[in-house]
Every structure is written in C-alpha cells, then in structure tokens.
N, C-alpha and C positions, 0 to 999 in steps of 0.2 A: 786653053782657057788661061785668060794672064791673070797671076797672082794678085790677092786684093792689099799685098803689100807693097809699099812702096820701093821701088827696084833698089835707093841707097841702103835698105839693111839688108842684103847679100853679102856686104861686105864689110859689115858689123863686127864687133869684139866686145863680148862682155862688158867688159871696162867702157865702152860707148855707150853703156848705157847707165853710166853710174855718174852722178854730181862730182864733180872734180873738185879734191880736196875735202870733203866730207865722207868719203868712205860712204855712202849713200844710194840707193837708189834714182832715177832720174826719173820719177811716175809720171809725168809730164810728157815726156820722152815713149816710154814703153805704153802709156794707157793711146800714144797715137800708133802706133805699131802692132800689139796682141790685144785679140779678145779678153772681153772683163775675166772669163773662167784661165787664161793664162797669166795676167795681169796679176788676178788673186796670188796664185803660186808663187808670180817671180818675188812679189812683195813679203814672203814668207820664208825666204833663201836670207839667211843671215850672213853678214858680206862681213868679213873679217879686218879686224883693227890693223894687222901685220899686213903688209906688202912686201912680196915675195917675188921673184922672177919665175917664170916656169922653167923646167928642165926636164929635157928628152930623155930616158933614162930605159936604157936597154934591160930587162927585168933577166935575161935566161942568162947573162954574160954576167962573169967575176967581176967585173970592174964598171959593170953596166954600159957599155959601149957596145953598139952591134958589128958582129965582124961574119963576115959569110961562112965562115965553120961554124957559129954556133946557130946561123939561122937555117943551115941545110942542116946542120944534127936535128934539130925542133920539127923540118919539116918532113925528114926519115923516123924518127922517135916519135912524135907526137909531143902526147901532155907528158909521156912516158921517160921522157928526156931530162934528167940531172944537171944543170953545168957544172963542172967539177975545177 
C-alpha cells in the first residue's frame, strides 16, 4: 500500500518545516503533509526563541563520549551499570 504522503518528507527535518527566520511554524507546509488531528498538535509544540546545534552525547561515559568498554559494560551490567 503506497503512503498517502508525499515520498519528499521522508527525508524531512524539523526545521523543514518551520518559516525560516521567524522561528515559526510553516502551517501551510505541514496542513499539506499531516492530518487536521496531527496538524492540531504540531501547532501546539512551542518552538523555542534560542538556536542551539544538536549534540550526540554518550549518557553512560565520564566524558560523554562512547568508547566500547563502556557500551560492553552496559550491555553485561544492564541498567545496573555505574560509569565511574
């Protein structure tokens, strides 16, 4: 069954779907993309004044980097795993 979306937002990014330079929603853009009942919600996500980069950030590591000791400890230990 082919998707009743349009195959270009597969490869979408948040930020595609926001007015550039207004920190803004693009309703124009997403009311052609999701249904009115997701439409509602996205229009409800309050889109923040700050512009930030994202960052990867290894949670179980001192320094937040992942290094294979501390992802084989995690996955011999569990949740039960400390990094020290």
């Amino acid at each position: 069954m082919p998707s009743p979306q349009n195959i270009d937002v597969h490869n979408m990014f948040v930020c595609d779907m926001m007015n550039e330079g207004s920190r803004s929603w693009n309703m124009n853009l997403i009311r052609g993309i999701f249904p009115p009942c997701i439409m509602d919600s996205i229009k409800q996500i309050h889109v923040l004044d700050v512009i930030t980069h994202d960052t990867i950030i290894w949670k179980e590591g001192k320094c937040g980097v992942y290094t294979v000791k501390t992802g084989y400890k995690l996955c011999i230990y569990g949740e039960d795993y400390e990094c020290r």
